[in-house]
N, C-alpha and C positions, 0 to 999 in steps of 0.2 A: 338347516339345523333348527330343530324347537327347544324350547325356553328349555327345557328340561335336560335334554342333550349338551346345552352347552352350559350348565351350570356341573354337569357330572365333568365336561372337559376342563373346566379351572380348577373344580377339587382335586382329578387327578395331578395336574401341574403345579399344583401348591403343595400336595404331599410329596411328589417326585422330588420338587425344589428342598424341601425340607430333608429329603432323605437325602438327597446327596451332601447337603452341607453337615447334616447331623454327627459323621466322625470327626472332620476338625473342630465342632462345636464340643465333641466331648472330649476330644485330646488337647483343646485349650479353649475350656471354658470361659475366661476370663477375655473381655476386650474393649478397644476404645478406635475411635476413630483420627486420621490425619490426613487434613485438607490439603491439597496442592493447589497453587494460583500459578496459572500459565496462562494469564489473562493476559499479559503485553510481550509472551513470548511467540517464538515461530513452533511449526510441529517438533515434536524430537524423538527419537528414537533410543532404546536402551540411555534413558535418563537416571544416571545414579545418584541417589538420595541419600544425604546421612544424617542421624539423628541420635543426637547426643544423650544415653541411660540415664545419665543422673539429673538430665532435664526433664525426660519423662516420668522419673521417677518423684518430683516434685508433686505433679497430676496424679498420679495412678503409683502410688508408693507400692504396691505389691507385684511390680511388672518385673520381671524374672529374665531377662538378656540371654540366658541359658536356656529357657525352653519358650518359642514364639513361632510364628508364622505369619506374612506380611499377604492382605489377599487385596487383589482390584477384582469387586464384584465377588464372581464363585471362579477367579481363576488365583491361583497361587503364585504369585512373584520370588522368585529367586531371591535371597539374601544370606548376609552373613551377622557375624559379630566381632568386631575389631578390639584387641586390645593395643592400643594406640602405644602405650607407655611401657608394656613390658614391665606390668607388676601383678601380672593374673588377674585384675579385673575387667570384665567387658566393660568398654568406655563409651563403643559407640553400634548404632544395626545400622546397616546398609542392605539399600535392597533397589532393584533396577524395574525402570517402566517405563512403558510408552505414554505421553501426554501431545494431543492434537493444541494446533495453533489454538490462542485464545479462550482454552479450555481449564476450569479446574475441578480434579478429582478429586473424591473423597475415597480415601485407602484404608482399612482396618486393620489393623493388628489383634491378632489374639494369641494368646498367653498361660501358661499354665503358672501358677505362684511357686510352684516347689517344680525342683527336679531339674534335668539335664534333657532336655528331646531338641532337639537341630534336623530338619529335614536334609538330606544332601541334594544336590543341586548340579549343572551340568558346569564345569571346571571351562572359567572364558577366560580367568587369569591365569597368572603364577608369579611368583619372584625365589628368584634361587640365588644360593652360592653354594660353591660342592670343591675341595679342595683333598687333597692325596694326602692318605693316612698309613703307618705302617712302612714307610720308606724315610729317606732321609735326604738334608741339603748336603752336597759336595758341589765346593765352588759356585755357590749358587744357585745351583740347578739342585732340583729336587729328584732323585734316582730312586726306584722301585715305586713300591706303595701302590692303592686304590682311592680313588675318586670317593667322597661321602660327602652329602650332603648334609648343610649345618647351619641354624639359624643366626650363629653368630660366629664372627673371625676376627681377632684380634692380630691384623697382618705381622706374621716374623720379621725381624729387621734383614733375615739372609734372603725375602724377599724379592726379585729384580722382574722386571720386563723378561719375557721366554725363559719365565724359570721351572716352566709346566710343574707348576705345583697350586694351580689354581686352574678350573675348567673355564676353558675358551676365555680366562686370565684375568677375569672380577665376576662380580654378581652380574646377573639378568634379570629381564622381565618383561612379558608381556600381556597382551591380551587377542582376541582370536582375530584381530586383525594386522600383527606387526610384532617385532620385538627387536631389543636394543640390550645392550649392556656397556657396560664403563670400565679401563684397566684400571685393577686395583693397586696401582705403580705408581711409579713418579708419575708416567704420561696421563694418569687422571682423565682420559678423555671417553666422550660415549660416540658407539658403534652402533648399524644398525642392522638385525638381521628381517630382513625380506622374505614375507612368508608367503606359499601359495595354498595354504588351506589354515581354515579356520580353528583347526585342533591343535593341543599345548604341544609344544616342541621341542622345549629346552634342555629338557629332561636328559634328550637324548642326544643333546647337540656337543662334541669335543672330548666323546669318550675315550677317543683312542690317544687323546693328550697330546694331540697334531693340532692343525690349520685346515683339515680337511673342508670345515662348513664355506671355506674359499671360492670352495665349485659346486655347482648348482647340484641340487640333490630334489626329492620328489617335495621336502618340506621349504626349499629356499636355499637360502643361502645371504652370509654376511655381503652384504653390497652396497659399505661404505669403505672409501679408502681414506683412511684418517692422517695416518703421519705425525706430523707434527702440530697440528692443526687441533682446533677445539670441535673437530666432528658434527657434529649434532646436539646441541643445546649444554655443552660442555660449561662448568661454572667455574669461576677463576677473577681476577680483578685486571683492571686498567690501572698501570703505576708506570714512573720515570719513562712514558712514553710507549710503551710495551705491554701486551696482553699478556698475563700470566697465567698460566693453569696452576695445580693446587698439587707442586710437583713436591716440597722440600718439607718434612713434615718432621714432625718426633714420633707421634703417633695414629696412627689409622684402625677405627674396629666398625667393622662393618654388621651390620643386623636388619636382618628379614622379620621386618616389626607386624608385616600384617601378607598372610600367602591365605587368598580366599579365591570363591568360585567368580566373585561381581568385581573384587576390587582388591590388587596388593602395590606393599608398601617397602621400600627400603630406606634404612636410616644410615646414615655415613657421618661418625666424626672424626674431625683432623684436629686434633692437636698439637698446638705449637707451629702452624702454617708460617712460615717464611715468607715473605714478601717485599724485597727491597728495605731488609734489615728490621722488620718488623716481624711481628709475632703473633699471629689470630687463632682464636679458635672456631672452627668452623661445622655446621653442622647442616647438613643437605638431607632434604626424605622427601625421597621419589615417591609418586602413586602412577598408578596405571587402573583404568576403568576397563568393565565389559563392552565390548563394541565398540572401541574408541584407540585413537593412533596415536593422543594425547596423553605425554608425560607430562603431571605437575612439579615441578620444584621448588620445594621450598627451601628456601636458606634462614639461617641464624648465625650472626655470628659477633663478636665480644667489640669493644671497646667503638670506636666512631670513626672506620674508613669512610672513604669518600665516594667511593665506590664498590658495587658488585658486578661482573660482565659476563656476558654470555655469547653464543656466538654460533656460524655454521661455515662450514670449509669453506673458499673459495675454488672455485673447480671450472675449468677450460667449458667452452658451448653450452653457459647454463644464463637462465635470465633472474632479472632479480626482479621479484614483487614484493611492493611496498603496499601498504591498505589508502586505497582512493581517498577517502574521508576519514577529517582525523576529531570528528565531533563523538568517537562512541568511545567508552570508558579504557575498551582495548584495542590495541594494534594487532600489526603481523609482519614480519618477514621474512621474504621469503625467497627462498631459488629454484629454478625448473629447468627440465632440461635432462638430456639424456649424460646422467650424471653417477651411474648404478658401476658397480665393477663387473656387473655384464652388460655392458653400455644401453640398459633400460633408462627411461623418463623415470626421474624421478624427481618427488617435489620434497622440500625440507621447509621446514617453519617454525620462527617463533613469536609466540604473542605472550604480548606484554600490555603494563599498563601504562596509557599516558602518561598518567602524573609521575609516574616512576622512570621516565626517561630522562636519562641526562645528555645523550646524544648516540644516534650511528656514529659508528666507525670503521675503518678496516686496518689491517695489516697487510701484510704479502701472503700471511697463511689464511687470513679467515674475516667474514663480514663480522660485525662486532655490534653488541645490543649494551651499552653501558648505561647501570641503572642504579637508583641510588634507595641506600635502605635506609628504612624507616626505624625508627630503634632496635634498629641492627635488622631488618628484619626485609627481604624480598622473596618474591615468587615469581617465575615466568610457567608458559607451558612450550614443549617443541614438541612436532608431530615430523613422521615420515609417511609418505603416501607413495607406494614403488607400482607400478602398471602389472605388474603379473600376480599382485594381490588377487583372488578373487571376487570379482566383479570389481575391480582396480579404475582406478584414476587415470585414464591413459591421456588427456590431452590437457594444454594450458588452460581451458577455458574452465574444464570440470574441476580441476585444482584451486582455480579459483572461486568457484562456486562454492567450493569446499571450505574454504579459507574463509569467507565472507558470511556464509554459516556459523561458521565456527566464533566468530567475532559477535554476531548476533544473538549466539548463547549466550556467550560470555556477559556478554553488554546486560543479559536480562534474567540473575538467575532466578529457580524454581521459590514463589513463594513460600514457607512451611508453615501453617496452622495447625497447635496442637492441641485438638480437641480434649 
């Protein structure tokens, strides 16, 4: 190639480069840049970022959370916009990406100052509650009516356990790798449904106001047996010797705070929580990420218990994993073992932080995580990992591999630099 030839080949590719970015340059002319530091992390995959409006709004006062778009390079990132609080303002954008070991990107944002534009995006989350309208309770039991879907339920007191008057009987939620829900009853405990494909499922999961998701279907199926037991990452305290779940309440209102494509959220307050003669108010808000088996829970709750606990069935031919080293900021534990109600391998987990432990424990029903809050205030996560996921966790080792990663994140999160 001579001089000549290959000066016309970079003008071409700098105009081509140019024209392809030139519509989102004019659909949001406005932008600034955001550093990520994954200098002392491992590689990661769908890494969710979130990044606080009114911090960027500090820097770049004319940044508009209602009309943006997040790019690495000239590819477009999936994002949202969260309103955390449920007062109509966007609080927070998230948006998901990949970052190699020891690597840190530099991400752009661009922005239109006026106006409403949100790109849509391919649906990894969900969180729902959908309860029967148009019929009525007798005895309990809620008779006639149709399922609707609603961001918020303030639960009736004629309420009960199998009163089918809530679908498949509280809120759900997942993302395209797992999903779980919690009774919204006395029994307070979470469930997990086992999925075999990557697409949202909820939706359609308990229409017929049965048990059906019991038995294996083309999307999965519920394949925990819960009972009396605190299931899977179930929240409740340690008192007069006894694990309590969060059975005895005055009142329960549940809300779907954040249902996005990257990341949603439910908020749960109990008021007037019972506990061996006492009386809390308690306040729990799940999140669920894209690509990810990990529920975070956060708790709040009023006056100075001594405890908060958590915890995962106890269940016949399963093993229990602890985390090897206890030098990183978080733990795990965990059970394995062909443990599924279609007697698959399945793994359960929860991590937590060191300094937040008060000690293991167990009961007859359930291993037990008792942790202690900080002005009122803890967080755990629990994950399920079932083998007929696709491209599934099928043995002890890869579960742990899994696990040890996952601790690894945790131990290092993603720097933020706001340029």
């Amino acid at each position: 190639m001579n001089a000549k030839h290959g000066l016309t080949l970079i003008f071409i590719v700098i105009v081509f480069t140019a024209c392809t970015q030139d519509p989102i340059v004019k659909e949001y002319p406005k932008a600034f840049d955001v550093t990520l530091d994954n200098s002392q992390g491992p590689d990661r995959v769908d890494e969710v970022i979130t990044l606080d409006a009114a911090d960027i709004k500090v820097k770049h006062s004319e940044f508009n959370p209602l009309a943006f778009v997040v790019l690495d390079g000239n590819k477009e990132l999936a994002s949202q916009v969260n309103d955390v609080d449920s007062d109509h303002e966007a609080d927070q954008i998230v948006f998901v990406c990949d970052l190699k070991a020891n690597q840190i990107k530099n991400i752009t944002i661009r922005y239109s100052a006026e106006g409403t534009n949100l790109h849509e995006y391919p649906v990894r989350t969900q969180a729902e509650i959908s309860h029967k309208v148009g019929g009525k309770f007798v005895n309990r039991v809620y008779e006639g009516g149709a399922f609707q879907n609603v961001e918020y339920l303030e639960v009736p007191p004629e309420h009960n356990d199998h009163s089918w008057f809530i679908r498949y009987e509280g809120p759900g939620w997942e993302s395209d790798k797992v999903g779980y829900r919690f009774y919204l009853d006395w029994r307070n405990a979470t469930d997990i449904f086992g999925k075999r494909t990557h697409e949202m499922v909820l939706q359609d999961v308990g229409l017929d106001g049965f048990d059906s998701y019991h038995e294996m279907s083309d999307w999965g199926m519920d394949i925990l047996k819960v009972g009396d037991s605190f299931g899977i990452g179930t929240w409740g305290m340690w008192a007069a010797g006894k694990a309590h779940r969060v059975a005895e309440t005055d009142q329960v209102v549940c809300t779907i705070t954040v249902n996005g494509p990257v990341q949603s959220k439910i908020r749960t307050n109990y008021d007037g929580w019972n506990v061996s003669e006492t009386k809390y108010n308690l306040v729990s808000t799940l999140t669920i990420n894209a690509g990810s088996r990990l529920t975070r829970n956060e708790l709040e709750i009023n006056g100075t218990p001594e405890n908060l606990c958590t915890g995962i069935v106890k269940l016949d031919s399963t093993e229990v994993i602890k985390s090897d080293s206890q030098d990183g900021k978080w733990q795990y534990f965990s059970t394995w073992g062909r443990q599924s109600l279609n007697n698959d391998n399945l793994g359960m987990a929860i991590f937590y932080k060191q300094s937040d432990l008060i000690s293991l424990a167990e009961d007859n029903l359930n291993h037990l995580i008792i942790l202690k809050p900080a002005d009122g205030k803890v967080s755990y996560y629990f994950a399920a990992a079932w083998e007929k996921e696709p491209n599934g966790i099928t043995t002890k080792k890869q579960f742990i591999n899994y696990l040890d990663d996952t601790i690894q994140r945790l131990d290092v999160p993603i720097g933020i630099i706001r340029n």
